[in-house]
C-alpha positions as CSV (number, residue, x, y, z in Angstrom):
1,X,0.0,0.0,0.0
2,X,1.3,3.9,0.4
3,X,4.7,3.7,2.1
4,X,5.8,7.1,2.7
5,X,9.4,7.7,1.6
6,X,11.7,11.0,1.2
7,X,11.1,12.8,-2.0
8,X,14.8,12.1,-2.2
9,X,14.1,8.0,-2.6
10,X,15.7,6.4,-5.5
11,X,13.3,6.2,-8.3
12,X,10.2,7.6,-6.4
13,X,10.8,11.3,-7.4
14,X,11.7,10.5,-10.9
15,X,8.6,8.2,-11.5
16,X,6.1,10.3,-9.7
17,X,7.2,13.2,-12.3
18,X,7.1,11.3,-15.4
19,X,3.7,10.1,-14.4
20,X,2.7,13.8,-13.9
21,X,4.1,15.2,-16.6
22,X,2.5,12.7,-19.2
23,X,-0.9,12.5,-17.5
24,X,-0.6,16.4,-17.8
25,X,0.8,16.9,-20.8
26,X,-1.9,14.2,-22.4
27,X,-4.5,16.4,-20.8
28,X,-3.2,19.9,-21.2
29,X,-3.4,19.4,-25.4
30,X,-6.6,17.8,-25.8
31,X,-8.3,20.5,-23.2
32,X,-6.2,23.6,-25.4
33,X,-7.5,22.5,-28.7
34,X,-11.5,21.7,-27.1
35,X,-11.3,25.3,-25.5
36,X,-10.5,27.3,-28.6
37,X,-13.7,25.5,-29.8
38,X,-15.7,25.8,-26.8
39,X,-15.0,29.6,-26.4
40,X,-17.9,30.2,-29.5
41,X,-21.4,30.1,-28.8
42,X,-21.5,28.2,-31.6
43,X,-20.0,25.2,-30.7
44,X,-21.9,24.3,-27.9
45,X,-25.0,25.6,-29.8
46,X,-24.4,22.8,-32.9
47,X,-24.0,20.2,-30.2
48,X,-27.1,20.6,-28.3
49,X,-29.0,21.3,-31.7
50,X,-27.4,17.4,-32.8
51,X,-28.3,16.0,-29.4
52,X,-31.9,17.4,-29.7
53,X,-32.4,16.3,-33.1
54,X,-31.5,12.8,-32.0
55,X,-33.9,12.9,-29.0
56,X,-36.9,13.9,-31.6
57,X,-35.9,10.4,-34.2
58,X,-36.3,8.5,-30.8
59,X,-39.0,6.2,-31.1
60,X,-39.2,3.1,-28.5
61,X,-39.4,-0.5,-29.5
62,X,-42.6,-1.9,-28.4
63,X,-42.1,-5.3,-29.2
64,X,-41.0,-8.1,-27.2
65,X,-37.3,-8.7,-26.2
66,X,-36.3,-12.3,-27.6
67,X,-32.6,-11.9,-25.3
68,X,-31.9,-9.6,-22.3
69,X,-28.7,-8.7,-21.0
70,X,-28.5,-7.6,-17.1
71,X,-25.4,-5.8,-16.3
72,X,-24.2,-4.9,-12.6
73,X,-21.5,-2.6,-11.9
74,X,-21.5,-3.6,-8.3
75,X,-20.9,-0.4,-6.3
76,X,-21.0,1.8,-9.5
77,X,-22.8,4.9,-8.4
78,X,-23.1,7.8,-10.5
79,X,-20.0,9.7,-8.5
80,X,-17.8,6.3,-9.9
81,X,-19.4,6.1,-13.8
82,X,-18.7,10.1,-13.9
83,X,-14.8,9.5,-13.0
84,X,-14.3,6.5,-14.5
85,X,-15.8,8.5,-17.9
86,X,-12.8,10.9,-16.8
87,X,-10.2,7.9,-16.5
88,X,-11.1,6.5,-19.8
89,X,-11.0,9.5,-21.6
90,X,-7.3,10.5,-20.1
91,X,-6.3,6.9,-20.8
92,X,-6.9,7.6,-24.8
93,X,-5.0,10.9,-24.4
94,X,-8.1,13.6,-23.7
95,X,-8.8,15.8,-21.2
96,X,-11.9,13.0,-20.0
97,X,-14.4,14.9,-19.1
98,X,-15.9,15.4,-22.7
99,X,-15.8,11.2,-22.7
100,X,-18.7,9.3,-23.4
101,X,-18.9,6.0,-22.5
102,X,-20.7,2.8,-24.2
103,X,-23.1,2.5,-21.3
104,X,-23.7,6.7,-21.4
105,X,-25.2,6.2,-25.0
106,X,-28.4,4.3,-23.8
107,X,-31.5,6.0,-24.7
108,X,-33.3,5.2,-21.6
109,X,-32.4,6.6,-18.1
110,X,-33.6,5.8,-14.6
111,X,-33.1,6.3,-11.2
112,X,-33.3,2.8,-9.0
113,X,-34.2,3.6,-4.9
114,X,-31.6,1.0,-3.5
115,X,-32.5,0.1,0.5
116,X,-33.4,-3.2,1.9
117,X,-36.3,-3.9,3.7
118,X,-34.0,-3.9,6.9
119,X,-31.2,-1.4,5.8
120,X,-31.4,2.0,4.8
121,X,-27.8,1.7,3.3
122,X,-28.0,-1.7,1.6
123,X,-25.7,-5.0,0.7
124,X,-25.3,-6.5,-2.3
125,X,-26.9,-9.7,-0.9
126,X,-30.4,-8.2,-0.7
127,X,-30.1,-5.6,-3.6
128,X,-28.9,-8.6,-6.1
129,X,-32.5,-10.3,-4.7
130,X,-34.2,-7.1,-5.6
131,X,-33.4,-6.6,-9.3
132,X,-32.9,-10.8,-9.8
133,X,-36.0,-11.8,-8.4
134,X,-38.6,-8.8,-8.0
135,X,-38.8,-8.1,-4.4
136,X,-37.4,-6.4,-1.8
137,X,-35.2,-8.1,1.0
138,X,-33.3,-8.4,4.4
139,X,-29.6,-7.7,4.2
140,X,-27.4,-10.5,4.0
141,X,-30.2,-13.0,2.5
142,X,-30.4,-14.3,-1.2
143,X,-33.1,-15.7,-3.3
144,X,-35.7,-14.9,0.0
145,X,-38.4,-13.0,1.0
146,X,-38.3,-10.3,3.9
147,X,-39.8,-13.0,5.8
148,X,-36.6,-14.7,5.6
149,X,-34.2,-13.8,9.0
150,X,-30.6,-13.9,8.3
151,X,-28.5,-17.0,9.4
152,X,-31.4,-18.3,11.0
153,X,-31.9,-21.6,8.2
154,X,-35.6,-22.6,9.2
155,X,-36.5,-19.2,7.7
156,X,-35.4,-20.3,4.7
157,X,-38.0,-22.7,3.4
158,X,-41.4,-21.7,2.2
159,X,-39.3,-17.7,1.5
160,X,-37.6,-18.6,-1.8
161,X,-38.3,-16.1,-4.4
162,X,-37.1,-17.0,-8.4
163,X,-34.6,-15.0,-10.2
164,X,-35.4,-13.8,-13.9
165,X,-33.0,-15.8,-15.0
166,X,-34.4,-19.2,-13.3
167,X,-37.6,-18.3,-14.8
168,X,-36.2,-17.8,-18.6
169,X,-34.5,-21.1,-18.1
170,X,-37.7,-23.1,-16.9
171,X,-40.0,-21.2,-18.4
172,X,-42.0,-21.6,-15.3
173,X,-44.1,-20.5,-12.8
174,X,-45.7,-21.8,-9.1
175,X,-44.1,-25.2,-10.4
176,X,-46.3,-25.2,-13.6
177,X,-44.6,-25.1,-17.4
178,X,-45.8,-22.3,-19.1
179,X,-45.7,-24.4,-22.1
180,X,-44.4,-28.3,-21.8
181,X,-43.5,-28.5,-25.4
182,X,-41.7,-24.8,-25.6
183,X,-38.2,-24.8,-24.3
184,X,-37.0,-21.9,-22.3
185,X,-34.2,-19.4,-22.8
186,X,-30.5,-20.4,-22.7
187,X,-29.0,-18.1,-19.7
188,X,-25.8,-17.7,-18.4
189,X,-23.8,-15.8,-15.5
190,X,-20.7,-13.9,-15.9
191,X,-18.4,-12.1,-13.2
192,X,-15.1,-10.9,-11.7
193,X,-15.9,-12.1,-8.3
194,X,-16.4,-15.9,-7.2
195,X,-19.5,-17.0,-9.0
196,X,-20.6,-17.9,-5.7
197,X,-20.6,-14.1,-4.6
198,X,-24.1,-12.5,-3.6
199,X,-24.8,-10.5,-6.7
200,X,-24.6,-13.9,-8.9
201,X,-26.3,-15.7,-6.3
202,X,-29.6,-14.2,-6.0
203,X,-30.0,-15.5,-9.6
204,X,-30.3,-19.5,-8.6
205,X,-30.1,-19.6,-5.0
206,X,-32.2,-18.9,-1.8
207,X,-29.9,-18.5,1.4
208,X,-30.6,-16.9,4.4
209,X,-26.9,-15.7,4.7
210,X,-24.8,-14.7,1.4
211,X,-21.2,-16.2,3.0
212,X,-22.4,-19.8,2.8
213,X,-20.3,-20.4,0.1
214,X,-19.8,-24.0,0.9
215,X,-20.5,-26.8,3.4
216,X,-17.6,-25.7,5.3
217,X,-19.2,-22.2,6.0
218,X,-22.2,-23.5,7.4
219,X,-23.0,-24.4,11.0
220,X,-23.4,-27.3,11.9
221,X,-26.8,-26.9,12.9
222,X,-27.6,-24.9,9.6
223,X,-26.7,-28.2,7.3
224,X,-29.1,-30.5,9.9
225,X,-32.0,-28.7,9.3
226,X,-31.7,-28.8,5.6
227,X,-30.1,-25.1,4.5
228,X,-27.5,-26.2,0.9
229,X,-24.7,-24.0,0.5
230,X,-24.3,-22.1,-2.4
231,X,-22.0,-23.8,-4.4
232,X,-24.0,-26.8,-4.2
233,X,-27.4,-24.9,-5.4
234,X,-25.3,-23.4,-8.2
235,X,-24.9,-26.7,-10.2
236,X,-28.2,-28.4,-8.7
237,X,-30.9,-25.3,-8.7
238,X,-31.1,-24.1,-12.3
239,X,-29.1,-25.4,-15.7
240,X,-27.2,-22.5,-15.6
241,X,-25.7,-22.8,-19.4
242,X,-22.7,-20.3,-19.2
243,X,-21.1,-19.6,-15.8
244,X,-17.3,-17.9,-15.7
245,X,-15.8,-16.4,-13.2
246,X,-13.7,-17.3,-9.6
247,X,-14.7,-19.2,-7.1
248,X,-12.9,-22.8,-7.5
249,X,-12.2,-23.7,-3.8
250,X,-16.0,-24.4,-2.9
251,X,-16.4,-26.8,-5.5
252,X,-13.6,-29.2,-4.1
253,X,-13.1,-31.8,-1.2
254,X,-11.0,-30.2,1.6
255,X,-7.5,-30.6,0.9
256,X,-7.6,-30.7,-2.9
257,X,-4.9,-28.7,-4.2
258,X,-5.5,-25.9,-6.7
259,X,-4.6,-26.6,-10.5
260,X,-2.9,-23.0,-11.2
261,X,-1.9,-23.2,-6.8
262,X,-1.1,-25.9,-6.4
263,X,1.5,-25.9,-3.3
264,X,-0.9,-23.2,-1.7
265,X,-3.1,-24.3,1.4
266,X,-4.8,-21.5,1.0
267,X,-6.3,-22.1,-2.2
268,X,-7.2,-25.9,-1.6
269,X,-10.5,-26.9,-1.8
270,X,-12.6,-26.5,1.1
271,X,-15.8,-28.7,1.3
272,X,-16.4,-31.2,4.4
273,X,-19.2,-33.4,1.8
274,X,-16.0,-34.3,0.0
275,X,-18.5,-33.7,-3.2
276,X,-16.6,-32.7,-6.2
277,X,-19.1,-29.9,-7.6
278,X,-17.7,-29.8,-10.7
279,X,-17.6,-33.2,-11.3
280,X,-21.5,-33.5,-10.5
281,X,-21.9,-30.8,-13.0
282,X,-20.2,-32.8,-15.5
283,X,-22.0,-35.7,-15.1
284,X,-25.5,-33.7,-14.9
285,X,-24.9,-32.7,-18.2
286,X,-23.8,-36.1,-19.9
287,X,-24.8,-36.0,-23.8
288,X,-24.5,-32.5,-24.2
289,X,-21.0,-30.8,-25.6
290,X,-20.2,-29.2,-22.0
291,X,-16.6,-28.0,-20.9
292,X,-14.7,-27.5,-18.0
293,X,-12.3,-24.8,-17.9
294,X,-9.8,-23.2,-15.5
295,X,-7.2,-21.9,-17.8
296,X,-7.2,-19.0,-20.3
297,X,-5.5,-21.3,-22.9
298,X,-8.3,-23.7,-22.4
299,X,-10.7,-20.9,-22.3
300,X,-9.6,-19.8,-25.9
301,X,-9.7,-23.1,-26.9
302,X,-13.5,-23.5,-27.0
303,X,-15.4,-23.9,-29.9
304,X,-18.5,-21.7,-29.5
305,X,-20.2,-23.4,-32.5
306,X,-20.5,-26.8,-30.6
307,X,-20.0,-26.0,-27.1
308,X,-23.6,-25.8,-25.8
309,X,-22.2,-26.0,-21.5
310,X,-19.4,-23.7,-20.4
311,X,-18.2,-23.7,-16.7
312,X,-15.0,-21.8,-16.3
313,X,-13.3,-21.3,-12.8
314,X,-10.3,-18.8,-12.9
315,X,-9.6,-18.3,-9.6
316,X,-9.9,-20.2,-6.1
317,X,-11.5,-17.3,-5.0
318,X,-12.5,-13.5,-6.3
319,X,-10.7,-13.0,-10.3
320,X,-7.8,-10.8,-9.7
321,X,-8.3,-7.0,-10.1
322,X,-7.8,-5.9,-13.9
323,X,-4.6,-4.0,-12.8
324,X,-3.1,-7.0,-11.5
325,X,-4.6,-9.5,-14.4
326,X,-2.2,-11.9,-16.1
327,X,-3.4,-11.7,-19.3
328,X,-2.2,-14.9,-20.5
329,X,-3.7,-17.1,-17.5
330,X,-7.1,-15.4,-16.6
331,X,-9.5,-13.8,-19.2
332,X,-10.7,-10.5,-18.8
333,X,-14.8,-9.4,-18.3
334,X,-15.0,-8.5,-22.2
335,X,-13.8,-11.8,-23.5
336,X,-15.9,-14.0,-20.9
337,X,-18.6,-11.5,-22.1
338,X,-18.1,-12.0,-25.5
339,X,-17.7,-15.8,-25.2
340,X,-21.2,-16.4,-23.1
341,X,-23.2,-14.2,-25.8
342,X,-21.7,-16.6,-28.4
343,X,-22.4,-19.6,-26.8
344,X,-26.0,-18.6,-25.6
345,X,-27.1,-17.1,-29.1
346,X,-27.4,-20.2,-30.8
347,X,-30.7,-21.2,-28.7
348,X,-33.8,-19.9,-31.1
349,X,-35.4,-18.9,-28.4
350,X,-33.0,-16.4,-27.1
351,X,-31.1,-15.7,-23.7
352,X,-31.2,-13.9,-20.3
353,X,-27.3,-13.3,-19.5
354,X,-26.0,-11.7,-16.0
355,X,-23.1,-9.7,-16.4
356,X,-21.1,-8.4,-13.2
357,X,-18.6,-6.2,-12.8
358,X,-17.9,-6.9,-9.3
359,X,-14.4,-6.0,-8.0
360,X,-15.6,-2.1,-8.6
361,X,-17.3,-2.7,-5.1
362,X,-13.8,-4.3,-3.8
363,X,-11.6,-1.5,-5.1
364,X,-14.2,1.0,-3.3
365,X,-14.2,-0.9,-0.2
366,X,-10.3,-0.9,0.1
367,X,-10.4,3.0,-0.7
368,X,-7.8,2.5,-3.7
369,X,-10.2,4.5,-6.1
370,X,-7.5,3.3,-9.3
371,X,-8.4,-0.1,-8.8
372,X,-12.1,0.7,-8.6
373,X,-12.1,3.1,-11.7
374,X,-10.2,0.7,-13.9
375,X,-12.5,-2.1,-13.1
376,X,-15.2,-0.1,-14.2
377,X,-13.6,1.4,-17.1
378,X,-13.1,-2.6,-18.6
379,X,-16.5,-3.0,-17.2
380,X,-18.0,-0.1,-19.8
381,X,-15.8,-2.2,-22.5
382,X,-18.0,-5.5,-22.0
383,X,-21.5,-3.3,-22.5
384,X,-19.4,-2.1,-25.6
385,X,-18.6,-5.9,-27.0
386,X,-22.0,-6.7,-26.1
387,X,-23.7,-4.3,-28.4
388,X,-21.2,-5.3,-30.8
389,X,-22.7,-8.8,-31.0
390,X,-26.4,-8.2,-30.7
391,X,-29.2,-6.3,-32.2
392,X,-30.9,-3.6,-30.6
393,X,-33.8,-4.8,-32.1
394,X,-33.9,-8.0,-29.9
395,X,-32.0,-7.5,-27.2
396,X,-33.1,-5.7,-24.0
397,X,-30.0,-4.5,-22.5
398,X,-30.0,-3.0,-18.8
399,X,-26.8,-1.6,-17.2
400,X,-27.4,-0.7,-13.8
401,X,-25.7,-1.0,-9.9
402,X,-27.1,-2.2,-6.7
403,X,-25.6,0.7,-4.6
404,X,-23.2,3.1,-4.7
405,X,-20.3,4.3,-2.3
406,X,-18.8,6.8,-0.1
407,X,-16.7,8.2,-3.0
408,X,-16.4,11.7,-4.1
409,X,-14.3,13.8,-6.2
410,X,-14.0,17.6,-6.4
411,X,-12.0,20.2,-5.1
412,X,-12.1,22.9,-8.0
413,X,-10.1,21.2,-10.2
414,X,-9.2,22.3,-13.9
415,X,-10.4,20.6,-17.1
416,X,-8.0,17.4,-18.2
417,X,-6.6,17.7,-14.1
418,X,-5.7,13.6,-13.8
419,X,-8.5,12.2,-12.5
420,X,-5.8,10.3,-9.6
421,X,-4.3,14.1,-8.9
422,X,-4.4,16.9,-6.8
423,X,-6.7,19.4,-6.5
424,X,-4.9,22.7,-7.2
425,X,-4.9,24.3,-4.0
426,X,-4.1,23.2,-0.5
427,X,-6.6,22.5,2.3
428,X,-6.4,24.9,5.2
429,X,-4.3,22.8,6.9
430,X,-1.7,23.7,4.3
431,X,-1.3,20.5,3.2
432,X,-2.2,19.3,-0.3
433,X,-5.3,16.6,-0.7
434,X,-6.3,14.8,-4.2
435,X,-9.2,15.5,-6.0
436,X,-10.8,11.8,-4.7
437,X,-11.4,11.2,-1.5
438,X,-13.4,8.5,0.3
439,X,-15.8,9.9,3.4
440,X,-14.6,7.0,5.4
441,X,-12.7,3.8,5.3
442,X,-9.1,2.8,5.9
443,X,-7.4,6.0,4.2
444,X,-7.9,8.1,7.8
445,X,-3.9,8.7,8.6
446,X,-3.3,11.1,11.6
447,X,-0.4,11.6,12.9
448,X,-0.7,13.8,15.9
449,X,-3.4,15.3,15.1
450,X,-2.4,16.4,11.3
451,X,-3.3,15.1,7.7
452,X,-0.6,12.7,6.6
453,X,1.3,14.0,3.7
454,X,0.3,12.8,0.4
455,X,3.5,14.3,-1.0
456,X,5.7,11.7,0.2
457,X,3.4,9.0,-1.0
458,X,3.3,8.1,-5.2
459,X,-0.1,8.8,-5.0
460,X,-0.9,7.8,-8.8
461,X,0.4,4.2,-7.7
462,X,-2.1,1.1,-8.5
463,X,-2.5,0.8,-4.6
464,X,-2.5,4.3,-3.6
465,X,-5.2,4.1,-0.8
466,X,-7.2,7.8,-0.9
467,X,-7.6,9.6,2.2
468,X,-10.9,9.3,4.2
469,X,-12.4,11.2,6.5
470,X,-13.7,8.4,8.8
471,X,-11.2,5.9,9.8
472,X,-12.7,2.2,9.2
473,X,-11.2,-1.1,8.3
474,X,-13.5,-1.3,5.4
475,X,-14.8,1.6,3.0
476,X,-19.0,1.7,2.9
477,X,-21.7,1.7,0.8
478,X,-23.4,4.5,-0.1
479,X,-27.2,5.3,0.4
480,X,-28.1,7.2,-2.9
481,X,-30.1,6.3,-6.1
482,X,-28.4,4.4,-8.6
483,X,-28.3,5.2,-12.5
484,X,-30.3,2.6,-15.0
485,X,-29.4,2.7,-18.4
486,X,-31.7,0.7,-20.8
487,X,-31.7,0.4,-24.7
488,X,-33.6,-2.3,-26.5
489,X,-37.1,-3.5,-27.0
490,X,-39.4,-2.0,-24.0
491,X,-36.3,-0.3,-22.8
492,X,-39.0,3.1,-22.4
493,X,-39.7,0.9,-19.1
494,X,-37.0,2.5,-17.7
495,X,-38.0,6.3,-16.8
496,X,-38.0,8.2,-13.7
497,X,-37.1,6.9,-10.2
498,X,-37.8,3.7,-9.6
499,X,-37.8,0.7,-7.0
500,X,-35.2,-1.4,-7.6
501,X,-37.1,-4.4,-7.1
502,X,-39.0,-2.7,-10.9
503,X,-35.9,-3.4,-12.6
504,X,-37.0,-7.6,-12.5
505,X,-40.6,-6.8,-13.7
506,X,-39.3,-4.6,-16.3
507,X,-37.4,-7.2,-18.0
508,X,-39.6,-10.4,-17.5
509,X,-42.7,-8.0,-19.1
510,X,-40.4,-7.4,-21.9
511,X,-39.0,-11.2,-22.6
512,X,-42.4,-12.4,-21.7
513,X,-40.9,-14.1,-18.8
514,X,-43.7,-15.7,-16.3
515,X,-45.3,-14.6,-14.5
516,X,-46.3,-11.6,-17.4
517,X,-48.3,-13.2,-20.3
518,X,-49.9,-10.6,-21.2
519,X,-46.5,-9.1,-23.2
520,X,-45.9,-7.0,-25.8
521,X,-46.0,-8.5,-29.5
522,X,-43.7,-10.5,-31.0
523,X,-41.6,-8.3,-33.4
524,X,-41.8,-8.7,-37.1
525,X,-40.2,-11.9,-38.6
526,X,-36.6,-9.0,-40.1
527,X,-36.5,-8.1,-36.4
528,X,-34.8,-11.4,-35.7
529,X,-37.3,-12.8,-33.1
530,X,-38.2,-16.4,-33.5
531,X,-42.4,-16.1,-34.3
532,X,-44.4,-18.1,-32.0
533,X,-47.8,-19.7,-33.2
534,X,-51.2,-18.5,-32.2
535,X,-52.0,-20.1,-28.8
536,X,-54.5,-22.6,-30.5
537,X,-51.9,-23.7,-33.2
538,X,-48.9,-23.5,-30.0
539,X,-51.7,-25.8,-28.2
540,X,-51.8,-28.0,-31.5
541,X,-48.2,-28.4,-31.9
542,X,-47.6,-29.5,-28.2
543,X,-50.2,-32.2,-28.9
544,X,-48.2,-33.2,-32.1
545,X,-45.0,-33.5,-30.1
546,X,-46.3,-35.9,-27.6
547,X,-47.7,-37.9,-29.6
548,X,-44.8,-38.5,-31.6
549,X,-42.1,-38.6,-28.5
């Protein structure tokens, strides 16, 4: 983390310089030659006349979605998509402010109202229930009504709420097929934490407490009474056809040494059933072309064409931050993006795929706001590679967050300032400060009673921990409204402030996901959907098929 030095150390001075000097310099052009534009009336008159003219050729798709895309920048409040727009921008050699990103060009905007039923600040556990399953829960529980008590397991059953995606898949609802003869969506789960994390969770799994990764962090008197880990649910719940991420070591027998770890005990597996979860989900899927991977060379390997099952494991635990990725063992959120969309296109009938960006939360929490930023700067780069490979006209896409944080920057800073730098005067301590800051977490750093000083620090370092103003082991969630950004068919569902819990309604009204029925139209046969019959004829053909099983 920040080790202050002398601005004398060997290389420190030099570096810190270089950095400053390039960020600047990168920033100082781009703003010069945007300024002698943006002195005339006329420039910004043009623009808003453009922007304007594309708001009146808006006209939303009223037809039904045949494939939604759900994307989660977990933690990504609007203070975080506004700097990371800033980071990106400077990365390409602007000034970042004028940057737009892929998610910023939606057409559709809302607000989403992010507390829990318990907790005015919420977790991820009971937000990812929210927008997965379409109701509102207790903090710490997944897949569960508010009924549902945390850690206590005979709350569980009789609670369990179904995730959009479980419902796509089944094509079910209250245990009845929709249609018996009319198979459901393919659907899939990608993310940069464990799989087993609480945002992906809340898509197939009903737990009253979000850390029960595996057997081995249950109690004892939790597995008795019937409560399944996690893990377990993950490859027994739903025939989830697409699931990448981390999250090897509760799939595992205790002891069983990691593949890419393997003299690490810290990275064995760590399940008391002995049960080899990837093995069962092997065998559950016997006849079909499914693959295993844990490898980016295995990863790259896969034919898309005939793979129709893809369980890839990159990590015992959480994938390693983007800054820290080795690019030739892990893949990175675009390409596990890019390879579910392939691989879940080839169903007729469409997808529902979960996309999470979900170390943007973990850089927040640790108050290193360059770890945080980049994550969602590569997260912005999957929406891109997404659109790439669909069609507006058939895909629903939602990018959204299910809270924000305590992260801020400001302090009167000049156009193309480095988004990681200082603000350009000093605080009236008369010590200098950078333009982020966290409001609390484990940046605090008094030393008799004074500011630490961030000049001794390399303070545009990859681990350069922002000061905070509340000293905590662990930065916290914020309380405001999260951006939703929708484009797509029905994507006009997504106006003004809204529930969180709407976002789940939203998208099964627009796939015609139970329990909505009464959906919008199938879109005309160029739009790419897959026409249905008539009910009577759908009703004939289900007949035909049984007959002739």
């Amino acid at each position: 983390m920040q080790t202050p030095s002398p601005c004398g150390a060997p290389g420190l001075l030099p570096l810190l310089l270089a950095q400053l000097l390039l960020l600047t310099a990168a920033g100082l052009v781009s703003t010069e030659a945007n300024q002698e534009k943006e002195r005339e009336p006329a420039y910004w008159n043009a623009q808003a006349k453009e922007t304007l003219q594309a708001a009146l050729r808006l006209r939303p798709l009223t037809h039904r979605a045949k494939n939604i895309i759900l994307f989660l920048g977990d933690g990504m409040g609007v203070s975080t998509v506004s700097a990371a727009r800033i980071l990106r921008g400077q990365m390409e050699g602007r000034s970042g402010e004028e940057t737009v990103l892929a998610m910023e060009t939606f057409p559709y905007l809302a607000l989403s109202k992010t507390y829990s039923v318990d907790k005015q600040v919420a977790d991820s556990a009971s937000t990812a229930t929210a927008y997965h399953c379409g109701v509102k829960a207790n903090s710490k529980t997944v897949g569960l009504s508010a009924n549902a008590v945390a850690y206590e397991c005979n709350t569980t059953f009789g609670n369990e709420v179904y995730s959009v995606l479980h419902r796509a898949k089944a094509q079910v609802i209250n245990g009845t097929l929709r249609h018996a003869c009319v198979p459901g969506k393919s659907v899939g789960i990608v993310t940069t934490t464990r799989v087993q994390h609480a945002s992906p969770a809340a898509a197939y799994a009903h737990s009253v407490s979000r850390s029960w990764y595996s057997d081995a962090d249950m109690p004892s008197s939790a597995r008795r009474q019937g409560c399944v880990d996690i893990a377990t649910q993950l490859v027994t719940n739903v025939d989830i056809d697409v699931i990448l991420g981390g999250g090897r070591m509760y799939m595992t027998p205790k002891g069983t040494p990691d593949p890419e770890y393997p003299t690490s005990s810290s990275r064995k597996g760590d399940r008391k059933d002995k049960r080899n979860l990837i093995d069962v989900w092997r065998k559950a899927r016997q006849g079909k072309d499914s693959q295993y991977v844990w490898h980016r060379k295995q990863f790259d390997e896969i034919n898309v064409k005939t793979t129709d099952r893809l369980l890839g494991l990159f990590e015992p635990k959480d994938m390693r931050f983007e800054v820290f990725r080795n690019a030739s063992r892990d893949p990175s959120i675009v390409e596990m993006t890019e390879k579910a969309i392939q691989i879940l296109s080839k169903n007729p009938n469409g997808f529902f795929l979960f996309v999470e960006g979900g170390r943007i939360d973990h850089g927040h929490h640790d108050g290193i706001a360059k770890l945080a930023l980049t994550e969602a700067v590569m997260f912005d780069r999957a929406v891109h590679r997404a659109s790439q490979l669909t069609k507006e006209s058939d895909t629903l896409t939602v990018v959204t967050a299910d809270h924000s944080h305590v992260f801020t920057f400001g302090g009167n800073t000049p156009r193309g300032n480095p988004i990681f730098g200082l603000a350009p005067k000093k605080a009236d301590d008369r010590m200098p400060f950078t333009s982020i800051l966290y409001a609390n977490g484990p940046g605090y750093v008094h030393a008799n009673g004074t500011r630490g000083n961030i000049t001794l620090v390399d303070y545009y370092d990859e681990e350069y921990m922002q000061q905070s103003a509340v000293p905590l082991d662990s930065e916290t969630h914020g309380g405001e409204d999260v951006a939703i950004y929708a484009k797509g068919p029905m994507a006009h569902l997504f106006h003004g402030v809204k529930e969180q819990n709407y976002i789940a309604h939203a998208m099964a009204y627009a796939a015609c996901i139970p329990p909505y029925t009464d959906c919008p139209p199938a879109p005309p046969a160029s739009g790419g959907q897959t026409r249905l019959p008539p009910e009577p004829l759908l009703g004939l053909a289900c007949l035909l098929w049984l007959l002739i099983r």
